[in-house]
C-alpha positions in Angstrom: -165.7 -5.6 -22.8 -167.5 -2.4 -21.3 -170.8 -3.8 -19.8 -173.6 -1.3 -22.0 -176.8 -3.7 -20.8 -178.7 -2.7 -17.9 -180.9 -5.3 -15.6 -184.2 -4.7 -17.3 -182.8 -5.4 -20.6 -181.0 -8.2 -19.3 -184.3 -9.5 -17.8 -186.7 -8.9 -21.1 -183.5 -11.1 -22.6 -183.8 -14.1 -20.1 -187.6 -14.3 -20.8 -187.7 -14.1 -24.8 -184.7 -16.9 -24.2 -187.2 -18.9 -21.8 -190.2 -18.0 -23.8 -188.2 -19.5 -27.3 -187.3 -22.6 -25.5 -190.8 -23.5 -24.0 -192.1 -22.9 -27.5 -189.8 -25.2 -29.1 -190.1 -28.3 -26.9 -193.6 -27.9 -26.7 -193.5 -28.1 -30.3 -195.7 -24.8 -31.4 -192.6 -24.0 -33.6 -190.3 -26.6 -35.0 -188.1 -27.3 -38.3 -186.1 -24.2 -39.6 -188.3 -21.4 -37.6 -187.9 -23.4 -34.0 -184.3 -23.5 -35.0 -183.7 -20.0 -35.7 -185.6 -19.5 -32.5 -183.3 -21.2 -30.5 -180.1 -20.0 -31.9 -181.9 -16.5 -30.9 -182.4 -18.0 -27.3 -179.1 -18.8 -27.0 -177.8 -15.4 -28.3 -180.3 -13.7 -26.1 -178.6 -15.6 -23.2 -175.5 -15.4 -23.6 -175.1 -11.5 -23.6 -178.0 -11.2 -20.8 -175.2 -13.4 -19.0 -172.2 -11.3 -19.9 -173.8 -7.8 -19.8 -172.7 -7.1 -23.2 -174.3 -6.6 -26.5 -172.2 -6.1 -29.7 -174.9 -5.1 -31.9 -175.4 -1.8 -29.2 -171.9 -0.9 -29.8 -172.5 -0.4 -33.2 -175.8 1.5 -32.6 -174.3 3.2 -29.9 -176.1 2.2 -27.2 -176.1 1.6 -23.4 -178.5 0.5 -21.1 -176.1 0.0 -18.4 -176.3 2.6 -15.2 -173.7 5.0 -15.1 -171.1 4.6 -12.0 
């Protein structure tokens, strides 16, 4: 996998995660929305951790810096 995120997207990522998860378990969402939410935050994580986004690949984008 070709890294096509770049640190600021990465970033804005990690705090929509954080952001979902301090919702949830503070209880201002719940039932099917504060589970959608955090199957989001985990998505959101997962590719702010592995640089890599699939749905830009099929938009064709990159935020990544060129070397």
């Amino acid at each position: 996998m070709k890294k096509n995120m770049g640190f600021a997207d990465r970033a804005i990522r990690l705090i929509i995660a954080a952001a979902l998860v301090l919702l949830y378990s503070r209880e201002v969402i719940s039932g099917t929305l504060g589970t959608i939410g955090l199957v989001f935050a985990g998505v959101f994580t997962l590719t702010s951790l592995v640089s890599f986004c699939p749905l830009y690949t099929l938009l064709g984008l990159n935020t990544a810096k060129k070397n």
